[in-house]
PyMOL CGO cylinders between C-alpha atoms (Angstrom):
from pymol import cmd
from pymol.cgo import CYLINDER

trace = [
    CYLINDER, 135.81, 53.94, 52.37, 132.22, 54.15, 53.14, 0.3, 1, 1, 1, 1, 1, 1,
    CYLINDER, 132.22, 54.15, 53.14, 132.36, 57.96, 52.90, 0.3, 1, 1, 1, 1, 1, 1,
    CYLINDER, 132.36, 57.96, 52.90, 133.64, 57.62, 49.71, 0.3, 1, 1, 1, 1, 1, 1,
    CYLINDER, 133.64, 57.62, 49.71, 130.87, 55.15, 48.22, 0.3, 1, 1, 1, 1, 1, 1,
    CYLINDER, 130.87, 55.15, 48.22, 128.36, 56.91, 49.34, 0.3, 1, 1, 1, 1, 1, 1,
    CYLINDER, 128.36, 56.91, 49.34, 129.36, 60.30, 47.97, 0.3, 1, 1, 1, 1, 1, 1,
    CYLINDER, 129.36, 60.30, 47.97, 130.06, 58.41, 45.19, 0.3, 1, 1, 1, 1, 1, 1,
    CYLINDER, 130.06, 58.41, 45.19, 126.41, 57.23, 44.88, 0.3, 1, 1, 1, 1, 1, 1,
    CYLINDER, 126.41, 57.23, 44.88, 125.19, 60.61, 45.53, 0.3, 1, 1, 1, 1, 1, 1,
    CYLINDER, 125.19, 60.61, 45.53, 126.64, 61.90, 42.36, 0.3, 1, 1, 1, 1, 1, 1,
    CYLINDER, 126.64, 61.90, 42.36, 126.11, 59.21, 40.24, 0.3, 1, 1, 1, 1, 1, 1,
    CYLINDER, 126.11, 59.21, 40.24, 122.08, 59.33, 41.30, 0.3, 1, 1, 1, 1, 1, 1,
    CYLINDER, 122.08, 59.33, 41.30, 122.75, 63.49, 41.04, 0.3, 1, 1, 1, 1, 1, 1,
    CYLINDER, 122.75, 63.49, 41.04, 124.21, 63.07, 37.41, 0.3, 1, 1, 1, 1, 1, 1,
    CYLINDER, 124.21, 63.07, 37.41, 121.90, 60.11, 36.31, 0.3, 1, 1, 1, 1, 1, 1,
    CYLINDER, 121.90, 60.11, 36.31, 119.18, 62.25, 37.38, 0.3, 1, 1, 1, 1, 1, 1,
    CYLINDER, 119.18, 62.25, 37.38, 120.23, 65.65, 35.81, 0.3, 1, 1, 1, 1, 1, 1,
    CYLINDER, 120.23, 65.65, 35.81, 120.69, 63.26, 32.71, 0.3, 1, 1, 1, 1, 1, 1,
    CYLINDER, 120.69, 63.26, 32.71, 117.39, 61.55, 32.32, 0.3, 1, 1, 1, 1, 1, 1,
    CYLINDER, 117.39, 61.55, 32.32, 115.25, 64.75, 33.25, 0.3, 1, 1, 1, 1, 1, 1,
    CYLINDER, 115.25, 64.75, 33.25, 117.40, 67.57, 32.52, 0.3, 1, 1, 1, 1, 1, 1,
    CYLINDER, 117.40, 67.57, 32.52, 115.68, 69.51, 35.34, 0.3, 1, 1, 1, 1, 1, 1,
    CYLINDER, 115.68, 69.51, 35.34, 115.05, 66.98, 38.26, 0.3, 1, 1, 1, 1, 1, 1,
    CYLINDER, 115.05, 66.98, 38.26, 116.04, 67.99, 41.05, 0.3, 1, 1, 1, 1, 1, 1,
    CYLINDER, 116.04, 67.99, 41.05, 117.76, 64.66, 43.43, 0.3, 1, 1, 1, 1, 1, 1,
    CYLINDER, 117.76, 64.66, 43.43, 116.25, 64.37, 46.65, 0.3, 1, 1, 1, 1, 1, 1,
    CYLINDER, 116.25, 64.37, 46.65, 118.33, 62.37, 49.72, 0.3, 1, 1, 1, 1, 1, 1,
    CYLINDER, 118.33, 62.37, 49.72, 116.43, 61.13, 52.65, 0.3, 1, 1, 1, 1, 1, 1,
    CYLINDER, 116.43, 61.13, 52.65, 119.94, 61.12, 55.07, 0.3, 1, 1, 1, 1, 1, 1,
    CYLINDER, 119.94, 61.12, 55.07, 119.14, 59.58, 58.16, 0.3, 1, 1, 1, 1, 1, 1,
    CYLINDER, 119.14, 59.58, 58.16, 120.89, 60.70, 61.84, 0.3, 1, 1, 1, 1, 1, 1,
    CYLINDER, 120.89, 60.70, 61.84, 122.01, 58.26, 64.36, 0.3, 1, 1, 1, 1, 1, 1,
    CYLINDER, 122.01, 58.26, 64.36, 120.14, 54.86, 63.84, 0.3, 1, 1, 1, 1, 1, 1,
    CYLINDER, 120.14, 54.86, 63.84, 117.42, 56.24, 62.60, 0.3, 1, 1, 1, 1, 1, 1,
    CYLINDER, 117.42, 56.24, 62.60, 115.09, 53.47, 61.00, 0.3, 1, 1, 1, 1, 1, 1,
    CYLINDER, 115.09, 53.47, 61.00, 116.00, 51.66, 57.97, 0.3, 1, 1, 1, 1, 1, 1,
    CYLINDER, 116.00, 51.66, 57.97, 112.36, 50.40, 57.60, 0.3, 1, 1, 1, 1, 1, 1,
    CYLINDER, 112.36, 50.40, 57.60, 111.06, 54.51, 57.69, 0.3, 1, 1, 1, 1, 1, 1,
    CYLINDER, 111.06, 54.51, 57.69, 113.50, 55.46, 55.31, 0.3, 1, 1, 1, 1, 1, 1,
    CYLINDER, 113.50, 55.46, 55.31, 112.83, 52.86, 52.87, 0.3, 1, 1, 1, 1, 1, 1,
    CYLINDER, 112.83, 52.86, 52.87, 108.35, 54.07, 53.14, 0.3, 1, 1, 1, 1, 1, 1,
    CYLINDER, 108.35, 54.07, 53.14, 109.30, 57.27, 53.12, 0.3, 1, 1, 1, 1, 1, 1,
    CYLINDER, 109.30, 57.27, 53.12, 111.42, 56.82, 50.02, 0.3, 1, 1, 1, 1, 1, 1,
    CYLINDER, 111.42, 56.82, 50.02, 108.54, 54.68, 48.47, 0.3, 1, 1, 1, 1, 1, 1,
    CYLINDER, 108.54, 54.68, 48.47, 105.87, 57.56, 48.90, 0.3, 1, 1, 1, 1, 1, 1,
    CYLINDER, 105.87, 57.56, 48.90, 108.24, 60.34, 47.75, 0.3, 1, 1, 1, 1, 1, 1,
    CYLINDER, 108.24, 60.34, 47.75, 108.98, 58.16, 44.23, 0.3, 1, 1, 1, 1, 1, 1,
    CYLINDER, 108.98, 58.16, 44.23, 105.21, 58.89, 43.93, 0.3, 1, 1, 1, 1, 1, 1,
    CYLINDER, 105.21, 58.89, 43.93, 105.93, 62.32, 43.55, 0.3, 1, 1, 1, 1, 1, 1,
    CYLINDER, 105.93, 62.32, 43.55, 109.75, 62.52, 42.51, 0.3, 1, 1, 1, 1, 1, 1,
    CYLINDER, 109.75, 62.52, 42.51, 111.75, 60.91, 39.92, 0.3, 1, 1, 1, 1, 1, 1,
    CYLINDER, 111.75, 60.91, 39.92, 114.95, 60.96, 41.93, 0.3, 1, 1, 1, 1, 1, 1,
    CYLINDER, 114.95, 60.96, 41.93, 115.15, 60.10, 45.53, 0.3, 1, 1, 1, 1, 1, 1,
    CYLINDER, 115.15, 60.10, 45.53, 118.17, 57.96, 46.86, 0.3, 1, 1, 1, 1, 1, 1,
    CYLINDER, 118.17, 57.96, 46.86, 118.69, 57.11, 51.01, 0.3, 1, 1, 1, 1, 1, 1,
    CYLINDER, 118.69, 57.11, 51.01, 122.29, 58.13, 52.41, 0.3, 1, 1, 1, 1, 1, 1,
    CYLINDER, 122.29, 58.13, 52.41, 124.24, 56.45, 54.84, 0.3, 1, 1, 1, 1, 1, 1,
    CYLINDER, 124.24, 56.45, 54.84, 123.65, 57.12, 58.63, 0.3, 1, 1, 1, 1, 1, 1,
    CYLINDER, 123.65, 57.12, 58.63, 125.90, 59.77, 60.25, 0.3, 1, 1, 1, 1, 1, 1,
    CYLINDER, 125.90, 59.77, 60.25, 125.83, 61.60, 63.99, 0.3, 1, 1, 1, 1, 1, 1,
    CYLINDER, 125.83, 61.60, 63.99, 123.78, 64.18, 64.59, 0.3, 1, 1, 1, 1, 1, 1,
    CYLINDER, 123.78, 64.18, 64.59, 126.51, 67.23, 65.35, 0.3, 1, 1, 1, 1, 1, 1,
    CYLINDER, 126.51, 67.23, 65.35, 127.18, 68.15, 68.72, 0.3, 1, 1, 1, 1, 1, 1,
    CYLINDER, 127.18, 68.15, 68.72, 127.09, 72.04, 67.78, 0.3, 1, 1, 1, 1, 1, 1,
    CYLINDER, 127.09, 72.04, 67.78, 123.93, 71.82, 67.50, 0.3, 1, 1, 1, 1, 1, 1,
    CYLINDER, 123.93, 71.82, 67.50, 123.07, 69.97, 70.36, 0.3, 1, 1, 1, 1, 1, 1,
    CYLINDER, 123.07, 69.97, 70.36, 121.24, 72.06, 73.75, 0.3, 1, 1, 1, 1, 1, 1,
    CYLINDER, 121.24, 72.06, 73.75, 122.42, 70.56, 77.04, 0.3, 1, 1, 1, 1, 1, 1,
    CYLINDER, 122.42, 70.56, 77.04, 119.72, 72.20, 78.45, 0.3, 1, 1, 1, 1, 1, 1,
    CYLINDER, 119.72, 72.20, 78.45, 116.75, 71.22, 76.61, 0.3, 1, 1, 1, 1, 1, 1,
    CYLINDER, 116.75, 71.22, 76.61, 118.46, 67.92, 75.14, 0.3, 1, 1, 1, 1, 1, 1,
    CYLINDER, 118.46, 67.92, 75.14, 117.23, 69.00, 71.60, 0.3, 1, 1, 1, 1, 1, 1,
    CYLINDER, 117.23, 69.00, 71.60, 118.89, 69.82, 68.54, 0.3, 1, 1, 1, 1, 1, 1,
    CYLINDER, 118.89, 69.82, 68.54, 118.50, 73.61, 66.95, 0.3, 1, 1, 1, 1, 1, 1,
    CYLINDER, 118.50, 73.61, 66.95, 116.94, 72.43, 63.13, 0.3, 1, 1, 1, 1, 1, 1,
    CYLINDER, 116.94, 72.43, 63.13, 118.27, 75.32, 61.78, 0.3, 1, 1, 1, 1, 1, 1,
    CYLINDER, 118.27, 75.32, 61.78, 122.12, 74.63, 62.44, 0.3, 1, 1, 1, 1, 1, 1,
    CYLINDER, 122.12, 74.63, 62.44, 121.54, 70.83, 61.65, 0.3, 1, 1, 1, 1, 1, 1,
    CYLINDER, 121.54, 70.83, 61.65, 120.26, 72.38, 57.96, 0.3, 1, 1, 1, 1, 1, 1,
    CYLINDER, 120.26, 72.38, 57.96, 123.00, 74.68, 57.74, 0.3, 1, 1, 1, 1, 1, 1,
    CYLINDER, 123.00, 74.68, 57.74, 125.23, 71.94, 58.06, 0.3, 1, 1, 1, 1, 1, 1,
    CYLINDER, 125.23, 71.94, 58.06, 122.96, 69.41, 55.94, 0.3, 1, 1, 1, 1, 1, 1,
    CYLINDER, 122.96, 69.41, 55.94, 123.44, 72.10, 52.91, 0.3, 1, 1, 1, 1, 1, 1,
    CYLINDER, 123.44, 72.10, 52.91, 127.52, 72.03, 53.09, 0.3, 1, 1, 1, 1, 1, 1,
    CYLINDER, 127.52, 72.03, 53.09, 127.53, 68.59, 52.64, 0.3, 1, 1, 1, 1, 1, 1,
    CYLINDER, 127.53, 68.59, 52.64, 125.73, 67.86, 48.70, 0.3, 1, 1, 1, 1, 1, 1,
    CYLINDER, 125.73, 67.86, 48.70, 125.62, 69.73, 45.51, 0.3, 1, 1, 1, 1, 1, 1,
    CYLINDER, 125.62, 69.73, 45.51, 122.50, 72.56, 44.58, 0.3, 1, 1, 1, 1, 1, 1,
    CYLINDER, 122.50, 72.56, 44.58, 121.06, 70.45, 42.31, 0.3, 1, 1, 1, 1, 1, 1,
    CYLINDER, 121.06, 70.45, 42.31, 119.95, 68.16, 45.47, 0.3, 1, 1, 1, 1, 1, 1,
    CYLINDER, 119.95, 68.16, 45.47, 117.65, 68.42, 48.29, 0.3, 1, 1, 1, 1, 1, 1,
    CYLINDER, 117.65, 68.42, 48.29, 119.00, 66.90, 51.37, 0.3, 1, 1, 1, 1, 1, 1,
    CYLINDER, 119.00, 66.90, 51.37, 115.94, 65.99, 54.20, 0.3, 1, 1, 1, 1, 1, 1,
    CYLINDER, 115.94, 65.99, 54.20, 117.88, 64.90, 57.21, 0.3, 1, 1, 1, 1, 1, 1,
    CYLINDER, 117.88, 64.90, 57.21, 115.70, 62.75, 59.46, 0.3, 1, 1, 1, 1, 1, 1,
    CYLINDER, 115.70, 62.75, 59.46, 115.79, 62.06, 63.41, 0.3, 1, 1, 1, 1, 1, 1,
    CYLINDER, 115.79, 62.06, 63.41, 114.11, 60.73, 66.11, 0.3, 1, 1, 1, 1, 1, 1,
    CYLINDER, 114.11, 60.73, 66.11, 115.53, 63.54, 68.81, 0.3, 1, 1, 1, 1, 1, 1,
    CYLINDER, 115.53, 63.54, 68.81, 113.84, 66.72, 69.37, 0.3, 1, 1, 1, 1, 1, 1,
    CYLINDER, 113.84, 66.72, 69.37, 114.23, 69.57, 67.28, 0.3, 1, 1, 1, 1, 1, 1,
    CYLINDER, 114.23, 69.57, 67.28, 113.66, 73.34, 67.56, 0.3, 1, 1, 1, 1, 1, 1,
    CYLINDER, 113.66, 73.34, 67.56, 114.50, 76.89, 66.01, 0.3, 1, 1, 1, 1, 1, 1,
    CYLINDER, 114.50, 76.89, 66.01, 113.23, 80.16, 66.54, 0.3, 1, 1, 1, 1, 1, 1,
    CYLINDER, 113.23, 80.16, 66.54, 109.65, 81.77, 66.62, 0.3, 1, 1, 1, 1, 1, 1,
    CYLINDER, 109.65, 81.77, 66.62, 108.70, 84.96, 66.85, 0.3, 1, 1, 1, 1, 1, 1,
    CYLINDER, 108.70, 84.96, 66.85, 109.82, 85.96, 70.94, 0.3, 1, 1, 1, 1, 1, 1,
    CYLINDER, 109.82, 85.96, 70.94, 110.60, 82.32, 71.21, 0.3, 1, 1, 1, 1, 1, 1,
    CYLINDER, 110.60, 82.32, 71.21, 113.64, 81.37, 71.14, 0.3, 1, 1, 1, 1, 1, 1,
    CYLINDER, 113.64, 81.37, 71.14, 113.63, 77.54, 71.51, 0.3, 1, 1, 1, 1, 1, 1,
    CYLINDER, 113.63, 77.54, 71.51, 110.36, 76.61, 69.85, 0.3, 1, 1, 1, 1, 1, 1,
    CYLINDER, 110.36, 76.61, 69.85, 109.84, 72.70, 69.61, 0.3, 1, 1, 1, 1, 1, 1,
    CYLINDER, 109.84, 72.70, 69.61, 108.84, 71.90, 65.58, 0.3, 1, 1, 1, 1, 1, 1,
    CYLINDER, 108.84, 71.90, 65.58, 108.01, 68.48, 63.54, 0.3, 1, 1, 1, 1, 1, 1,
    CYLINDER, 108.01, 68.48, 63.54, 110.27, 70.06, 60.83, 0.3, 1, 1, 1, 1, 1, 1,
    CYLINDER, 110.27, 70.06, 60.83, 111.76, 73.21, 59.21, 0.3, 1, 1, 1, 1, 1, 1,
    CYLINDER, 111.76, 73.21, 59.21, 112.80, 73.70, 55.91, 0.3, 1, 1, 1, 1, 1, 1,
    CYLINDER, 112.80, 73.70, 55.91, 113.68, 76.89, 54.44, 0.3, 1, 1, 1, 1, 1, 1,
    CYLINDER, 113.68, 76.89, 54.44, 112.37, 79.16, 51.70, 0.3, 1, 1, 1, 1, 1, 1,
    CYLINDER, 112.37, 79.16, 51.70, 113.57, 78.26, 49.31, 0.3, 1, 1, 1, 1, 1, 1,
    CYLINDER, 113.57, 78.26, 49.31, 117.25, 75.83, 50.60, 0.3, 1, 1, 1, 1, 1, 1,
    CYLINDER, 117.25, 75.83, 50.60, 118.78, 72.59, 49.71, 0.3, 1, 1, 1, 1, 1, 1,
    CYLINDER, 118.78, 72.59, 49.71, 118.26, 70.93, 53.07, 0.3, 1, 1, 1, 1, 1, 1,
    CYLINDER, 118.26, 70.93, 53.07, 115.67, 70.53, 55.74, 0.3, 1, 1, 1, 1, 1, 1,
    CYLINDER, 115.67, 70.53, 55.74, 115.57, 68.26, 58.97, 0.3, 1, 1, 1, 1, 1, 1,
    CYLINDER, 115.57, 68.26, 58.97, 112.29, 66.64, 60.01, 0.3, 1, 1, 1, 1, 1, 1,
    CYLINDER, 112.29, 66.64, 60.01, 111.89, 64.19, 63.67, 0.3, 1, 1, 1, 1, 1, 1,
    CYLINDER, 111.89, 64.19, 63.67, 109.51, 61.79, 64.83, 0.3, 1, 1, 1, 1, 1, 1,
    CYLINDER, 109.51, 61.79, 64.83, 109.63, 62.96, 68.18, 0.3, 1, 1, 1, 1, 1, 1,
    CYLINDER, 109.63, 62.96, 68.18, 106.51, 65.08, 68.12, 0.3, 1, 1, 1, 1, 1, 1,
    CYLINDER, 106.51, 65.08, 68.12, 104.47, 62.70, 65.63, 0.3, 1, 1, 1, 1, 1, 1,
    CYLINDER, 104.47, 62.70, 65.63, 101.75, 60.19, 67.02, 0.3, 1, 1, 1, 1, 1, 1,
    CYLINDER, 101.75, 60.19, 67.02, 102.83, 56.98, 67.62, 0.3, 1, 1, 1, 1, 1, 1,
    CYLINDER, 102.83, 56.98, 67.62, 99.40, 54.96, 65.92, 0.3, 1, 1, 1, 1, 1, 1,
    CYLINDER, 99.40, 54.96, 65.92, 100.70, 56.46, 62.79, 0.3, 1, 1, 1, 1, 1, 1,
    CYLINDER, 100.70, 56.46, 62.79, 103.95, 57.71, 63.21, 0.3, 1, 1, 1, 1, 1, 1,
    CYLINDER, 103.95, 57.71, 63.21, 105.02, 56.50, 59.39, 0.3, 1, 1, 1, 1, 1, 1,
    CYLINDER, 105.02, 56.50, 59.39, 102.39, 57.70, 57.10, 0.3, 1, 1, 1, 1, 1, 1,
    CYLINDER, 102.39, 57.70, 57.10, 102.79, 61.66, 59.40, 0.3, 1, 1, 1, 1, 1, 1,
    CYLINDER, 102.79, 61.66, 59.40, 106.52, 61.31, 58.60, 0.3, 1, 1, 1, 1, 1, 1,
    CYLINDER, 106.52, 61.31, 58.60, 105.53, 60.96, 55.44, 0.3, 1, 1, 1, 1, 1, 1,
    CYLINDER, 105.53, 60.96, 55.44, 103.96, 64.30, 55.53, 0.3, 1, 1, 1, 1, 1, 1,
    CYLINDER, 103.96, 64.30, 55.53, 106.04, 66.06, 57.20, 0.3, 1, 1, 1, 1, 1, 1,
    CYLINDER, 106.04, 66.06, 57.20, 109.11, 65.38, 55.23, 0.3, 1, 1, 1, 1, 1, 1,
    CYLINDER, 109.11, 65.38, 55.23, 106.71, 66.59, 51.82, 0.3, 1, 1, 1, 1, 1, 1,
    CYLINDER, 106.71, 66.59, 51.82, 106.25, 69.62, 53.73, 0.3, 1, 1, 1, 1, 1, 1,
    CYLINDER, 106.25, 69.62, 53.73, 109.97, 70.59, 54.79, 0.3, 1, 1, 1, 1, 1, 1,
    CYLINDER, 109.97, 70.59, 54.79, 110.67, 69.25, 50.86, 0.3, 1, 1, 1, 1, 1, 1,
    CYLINDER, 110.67, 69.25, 50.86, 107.87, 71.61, 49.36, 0.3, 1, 1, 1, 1, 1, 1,
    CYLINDER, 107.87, 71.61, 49.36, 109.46, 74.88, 51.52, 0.3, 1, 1, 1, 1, 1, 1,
    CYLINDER, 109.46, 74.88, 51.52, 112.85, 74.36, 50.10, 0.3, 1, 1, 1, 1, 1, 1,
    CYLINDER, 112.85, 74.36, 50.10, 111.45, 74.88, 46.62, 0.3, 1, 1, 1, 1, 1, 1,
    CYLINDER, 111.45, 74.88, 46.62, 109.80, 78.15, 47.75, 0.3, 1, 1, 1, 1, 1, 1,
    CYLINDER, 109.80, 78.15, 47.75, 106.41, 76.76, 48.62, 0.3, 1, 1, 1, 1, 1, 1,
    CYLINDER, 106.41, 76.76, 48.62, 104.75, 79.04, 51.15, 0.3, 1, 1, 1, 1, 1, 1,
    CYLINDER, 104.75, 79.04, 51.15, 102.45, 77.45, 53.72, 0.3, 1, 1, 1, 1, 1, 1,
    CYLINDER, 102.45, 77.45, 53.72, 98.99, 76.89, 52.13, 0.3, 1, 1, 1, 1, 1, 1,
    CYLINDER, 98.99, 76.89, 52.13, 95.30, 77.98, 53.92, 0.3, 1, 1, 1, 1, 1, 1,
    CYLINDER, 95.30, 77.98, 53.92, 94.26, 74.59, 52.30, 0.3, 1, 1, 1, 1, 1, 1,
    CYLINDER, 94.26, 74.59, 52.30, 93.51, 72.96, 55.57, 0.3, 1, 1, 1, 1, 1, 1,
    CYLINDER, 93.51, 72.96, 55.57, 93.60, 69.13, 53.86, 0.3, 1, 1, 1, 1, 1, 1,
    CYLINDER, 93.60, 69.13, 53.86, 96.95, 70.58, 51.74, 0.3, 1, 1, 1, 1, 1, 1,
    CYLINDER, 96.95, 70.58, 51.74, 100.57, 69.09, 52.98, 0.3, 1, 1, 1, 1, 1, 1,
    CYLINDER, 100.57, 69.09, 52.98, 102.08, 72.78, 52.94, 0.3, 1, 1, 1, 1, 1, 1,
    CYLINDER, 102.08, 72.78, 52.94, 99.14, 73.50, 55.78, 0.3, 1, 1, 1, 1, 1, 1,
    CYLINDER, 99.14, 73.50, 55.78, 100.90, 75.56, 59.04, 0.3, 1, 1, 1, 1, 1, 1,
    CYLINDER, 100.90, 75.56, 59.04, 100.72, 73.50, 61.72, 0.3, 1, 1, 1, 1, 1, 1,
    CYLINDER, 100.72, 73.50, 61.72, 100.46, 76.00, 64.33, 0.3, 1, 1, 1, 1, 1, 1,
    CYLINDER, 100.46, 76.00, 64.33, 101.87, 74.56, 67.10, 0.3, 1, 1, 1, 1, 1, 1,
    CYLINDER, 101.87, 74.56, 67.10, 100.00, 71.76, 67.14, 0.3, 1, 1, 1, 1, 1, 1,
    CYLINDER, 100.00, 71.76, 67.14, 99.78, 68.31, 64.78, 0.3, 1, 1, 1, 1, 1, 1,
    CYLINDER, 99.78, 68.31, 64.78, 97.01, 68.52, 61.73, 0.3, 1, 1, 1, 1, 1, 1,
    CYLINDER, 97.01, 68.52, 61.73, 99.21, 65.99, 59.74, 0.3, 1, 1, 1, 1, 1, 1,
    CYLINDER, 99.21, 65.99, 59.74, 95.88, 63.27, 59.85, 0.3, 1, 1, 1, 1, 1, 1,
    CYLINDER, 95.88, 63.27, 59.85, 93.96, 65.95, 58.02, 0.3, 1, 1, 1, 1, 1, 1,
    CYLINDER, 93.96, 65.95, 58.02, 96.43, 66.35, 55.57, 0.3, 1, 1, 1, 1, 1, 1,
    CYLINDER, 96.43, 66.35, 55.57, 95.90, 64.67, 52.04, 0.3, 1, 1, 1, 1, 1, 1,
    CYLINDER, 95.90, 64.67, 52.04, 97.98, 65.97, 49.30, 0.3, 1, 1, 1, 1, 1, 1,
    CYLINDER, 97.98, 65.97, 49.30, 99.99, 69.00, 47.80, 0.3, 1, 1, 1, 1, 1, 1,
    CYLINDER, 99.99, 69.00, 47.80, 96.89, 71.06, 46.37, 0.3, 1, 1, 1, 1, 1, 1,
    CYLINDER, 96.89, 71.06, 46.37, 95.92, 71.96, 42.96, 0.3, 1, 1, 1, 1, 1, 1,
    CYLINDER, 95.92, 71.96, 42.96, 97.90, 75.36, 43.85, 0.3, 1, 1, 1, 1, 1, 1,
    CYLINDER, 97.90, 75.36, 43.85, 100.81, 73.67, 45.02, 0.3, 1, 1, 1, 1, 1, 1,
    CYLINDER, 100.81, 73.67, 45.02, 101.48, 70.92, 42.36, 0.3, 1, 1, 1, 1, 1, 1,
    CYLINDER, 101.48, 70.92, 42.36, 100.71, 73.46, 40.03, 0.3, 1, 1, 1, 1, 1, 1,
    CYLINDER, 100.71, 73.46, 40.03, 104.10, 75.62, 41.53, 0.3, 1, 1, 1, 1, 1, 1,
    CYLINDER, 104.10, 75.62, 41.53, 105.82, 72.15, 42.39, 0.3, 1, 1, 1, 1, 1, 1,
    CYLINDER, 105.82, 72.15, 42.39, 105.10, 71.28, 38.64, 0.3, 1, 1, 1, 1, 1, 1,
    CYLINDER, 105.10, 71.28, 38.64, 106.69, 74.51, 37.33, 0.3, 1, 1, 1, 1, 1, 1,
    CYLINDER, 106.69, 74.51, 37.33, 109.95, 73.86, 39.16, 0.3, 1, 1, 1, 1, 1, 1,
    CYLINDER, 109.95, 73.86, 39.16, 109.72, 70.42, 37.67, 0.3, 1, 1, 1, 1, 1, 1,
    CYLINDER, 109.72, 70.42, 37.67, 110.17, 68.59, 40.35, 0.3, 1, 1, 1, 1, 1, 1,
    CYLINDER, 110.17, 68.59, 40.35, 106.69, 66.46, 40.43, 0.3, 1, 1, 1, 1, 1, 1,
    CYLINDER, 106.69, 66.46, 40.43, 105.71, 63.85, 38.41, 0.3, 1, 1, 1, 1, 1, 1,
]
cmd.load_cgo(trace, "trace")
């Protein structure tokens, strides 16, 4: 039953949206495995900054295919693939976690990431586990936009105070500010920005 209301609300905020802005695209902040309510509701708050459609889904397990024994992380690649099965294309799903995550990079095989989102995609999977705890919120914050702006084909940006910045294998999210005049502008023809 719970499935069903929430799928439910999906398309009705998917519908309502395509309704009232023809174009918007819905975004879905889905949270894994007790992830906080609290986080979910400021990182919906700063996203309605940017977006006119973003709705929270109901908590569900993070998938054990995509879980390594080994490392005890989660690949963020197969937890998107699976994240993209679940909603329609007019939606974005973020999926957010507080377990490790990693993909692929370059030779490495099991590189440890914030995020990933792909170019362009319908889902993306962001964690806390590698954000600082003094601001752990406001970084999510970023992060997610980041993921968000790659799965509507946003490239990273050599803006160094711009969210779509490449981290590098390291954490510049306190330097980050904003989307830059560049990447509203490309955000803005997809008309997905306010």
């Amino acid at each position: 039953m719970k499935i069903l209301f929430a799928t439910l609300c999906v398309c009705f905020c998917c519908f309502s949206c395509d309704v009232t802005k023809n174009t918007s695209t819905c975004i879905i902040l889905q949270p894994y495995d007790q992830f906080s309510k609290a986080e979910l509701k400021y990182v919906q708050k700063q996203f309605q900054q940017f977006f006119p459609c973003v709705t929270i889904g109901e908590s569900i397990p993070l998938p054990t295919q995509a879980y390594l024994a080994a490392r005890n992380r989660y690949r963020a690649d197969s937890l998107i693939s699976l994240l993209a099965k679940k909603y329609f294309r007019d939606t974005v799903v973020i999926g957010f976690t507080n377990y490790d995550i990693s993909t692929t990079k370059g030779d490495v095989t099991d590189w440890g990431v914030m995020g990933l989102g792909f170019r362009p995609g319908n889902a993306c999977v962001v964690s806390t586990f590698r954000l600082t705890k003094k601001n752990r919120t406001e970084q999510l914050v970023k992060v997610a936009l980041h993921e968000y702006g790659h799965t509507r084909g946003l490239p990273h940006c050599p803006e160094t105070s711009c969210l779509m910045r490449d981290a590098e294998g390291g954490n510049p999210l306190d330097d980050e500010k904003d989307f830059c005049t560049n990447c509203k502008k490309l955000l803005r023809i997809k008309q997905d920005i306010n």
